[in-house]
N, C-alpha and C positions, 0 to 999 in steps of 0.2 A: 621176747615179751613185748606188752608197750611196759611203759615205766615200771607201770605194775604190775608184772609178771615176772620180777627181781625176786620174788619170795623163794626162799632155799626151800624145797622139799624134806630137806632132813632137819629143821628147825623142831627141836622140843616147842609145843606145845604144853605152857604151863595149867596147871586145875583154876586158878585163881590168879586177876592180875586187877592191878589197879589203873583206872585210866591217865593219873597222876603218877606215873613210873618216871624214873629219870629217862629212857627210852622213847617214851610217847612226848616228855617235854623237848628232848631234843628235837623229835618231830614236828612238835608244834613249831618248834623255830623257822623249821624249814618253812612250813605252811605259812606261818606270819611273813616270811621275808619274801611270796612271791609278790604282791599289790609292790613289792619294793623295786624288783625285777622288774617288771613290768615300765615301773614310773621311771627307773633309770635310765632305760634300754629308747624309751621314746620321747624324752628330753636331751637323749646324748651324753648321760654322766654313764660314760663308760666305764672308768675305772670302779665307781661305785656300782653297776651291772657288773664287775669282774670279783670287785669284793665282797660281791653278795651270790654268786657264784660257788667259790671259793668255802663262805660260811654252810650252804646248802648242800655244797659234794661235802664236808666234812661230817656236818650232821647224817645224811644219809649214811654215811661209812658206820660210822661211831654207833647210833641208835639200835642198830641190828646186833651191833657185838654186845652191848650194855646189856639187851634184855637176854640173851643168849646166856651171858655169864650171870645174870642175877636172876635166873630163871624168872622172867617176867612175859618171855613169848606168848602171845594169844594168839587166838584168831581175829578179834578185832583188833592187838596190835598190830597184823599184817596189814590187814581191812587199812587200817588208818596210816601206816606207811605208805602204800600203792596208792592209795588218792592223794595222798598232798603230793609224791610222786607227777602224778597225773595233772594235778592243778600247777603244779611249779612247771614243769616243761610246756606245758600248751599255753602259761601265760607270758614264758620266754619267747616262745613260737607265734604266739599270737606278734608281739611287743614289734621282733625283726620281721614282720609279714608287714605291720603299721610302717614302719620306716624302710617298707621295700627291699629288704636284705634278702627276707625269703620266700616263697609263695604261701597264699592266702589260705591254703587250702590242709598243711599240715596241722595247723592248730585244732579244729573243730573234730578231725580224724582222731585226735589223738585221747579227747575225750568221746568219744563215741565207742575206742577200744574199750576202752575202762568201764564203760560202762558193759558194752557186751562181755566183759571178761571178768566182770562182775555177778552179772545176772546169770552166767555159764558154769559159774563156780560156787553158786548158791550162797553167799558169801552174810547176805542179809540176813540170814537164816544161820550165821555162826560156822559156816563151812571154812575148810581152808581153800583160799585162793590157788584153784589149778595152773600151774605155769605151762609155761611151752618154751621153747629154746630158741626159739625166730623170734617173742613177744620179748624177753630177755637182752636178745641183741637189740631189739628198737629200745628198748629203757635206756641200754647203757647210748645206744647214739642219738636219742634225742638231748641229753646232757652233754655228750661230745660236740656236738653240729651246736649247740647255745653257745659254751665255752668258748668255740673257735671263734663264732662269730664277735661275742664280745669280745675277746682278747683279739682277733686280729683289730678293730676298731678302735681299744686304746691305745693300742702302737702306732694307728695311723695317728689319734690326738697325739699323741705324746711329740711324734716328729714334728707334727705340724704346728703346735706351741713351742716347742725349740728350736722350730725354721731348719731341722736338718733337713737334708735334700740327698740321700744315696739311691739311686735309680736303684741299685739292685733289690733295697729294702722293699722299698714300694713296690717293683714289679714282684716279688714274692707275696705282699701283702694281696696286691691285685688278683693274684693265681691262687690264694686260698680265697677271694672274698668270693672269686667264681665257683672255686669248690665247694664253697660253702652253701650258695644256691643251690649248685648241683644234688648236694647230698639229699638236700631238705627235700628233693623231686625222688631222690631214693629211698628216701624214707615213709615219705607217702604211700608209693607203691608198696614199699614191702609193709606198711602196716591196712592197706588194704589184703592185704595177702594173709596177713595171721588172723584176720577179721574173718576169713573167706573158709579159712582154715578152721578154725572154731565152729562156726557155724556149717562144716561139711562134718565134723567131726559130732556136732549135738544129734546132726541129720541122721547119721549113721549110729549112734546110740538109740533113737527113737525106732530107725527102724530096725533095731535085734532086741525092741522091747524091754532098754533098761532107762 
């Protein structure tokens, strides 16, 4: 997927749902807490980018099960999970691009999917959001590759306000911050790839005329 392309295929779909579910307010939380994300992440208050992290993977867990069990599933409760999805990682993405962690170039990518993966799924129009299985693995690793990178960053504060010093801490710390680069330059590619993918797969529908 990117973010948004988390959505289970086997989700009931409810007749009637209110945009005021407990489900959607979980949501909103996430959504409200990414400008938090963001401000954390480029001021350096990393434990508060870890605990607002933290707040957002739970909410996202939590909101999908709630409406599921209180049959509240829509199609714009999908809709409205994959975008704040979407705005929470590329404002993470954005945040570590600002302070050099990772390249410039995965944020802007990662709303540009959502967008094409939006317009592809007719979604505005009350459709259900089409997934794919590569769009899925980038949701879940765009929230892995943030994670890491905040949490490696407040283990680096933490040692470094209580003046520890274990070489081996820090050269592991070192060897994920590179990994951490790295990934964000795999993730790119592969979410140009599910974009390329989409977009060979609309081509290929237009031309057998559906």
């Amino acid at each position: 997927m990117n973010p948004q392309d988390r959505s289970s295929s086997h989700h009931q779909i409810a007749t009637h749902s209110s945009f005021f579910s407990a489900a959607n307010s979980l949501t909103m939380a996430r959504l409200l807490s990414a400008p938090l994300l963001g401000w954390s992440i480029t001021k350096g208050y990393w434990w508060l980018a870890a605990a607002t992290m933290c707040v957002a993977i739970a909410s996202d867990v939590f909101d999908g099960m709630l409406a599921r069990r209180r049959n509240t599933a829509s199609a714009f409760g999908g809709f409205f999970d994959h975008a704040t999805d979407a705005i929470f990682v590329s404002t993470g993405a954005w945040a570590l691009a600002a302070v050099n962690l990772i390249n410039p170039w995965l944020w802007p990518f990662i709303g540009l999917a959502f967008i094409q993966y939006s317009l592809d799924s007719n979604s505005l129009r009350g459709q259900r959001l089409r997934t794919s299985k590569l769009g899925k693995y980038n949701g879940i690793g765009y929230y892995a590759l943030i994670s890491t990178a905040v949490g490696c960053q407040a283990l680096a504060s933490l040692f470094a306000l209580s003046g520890t010093h274990v070489p081996l801490l820090y050269g592991l710390l070192s060897l994920l911050h590179n990994a951490v680069a790295m990934a964000a330059w795999c993730l790119l590619a592969s979410t140009v790839i599910s974009m390329l993918d989409r977009l060979r797969h609309l081509v290929t529908q237009r031309a057998n005329g559906h």
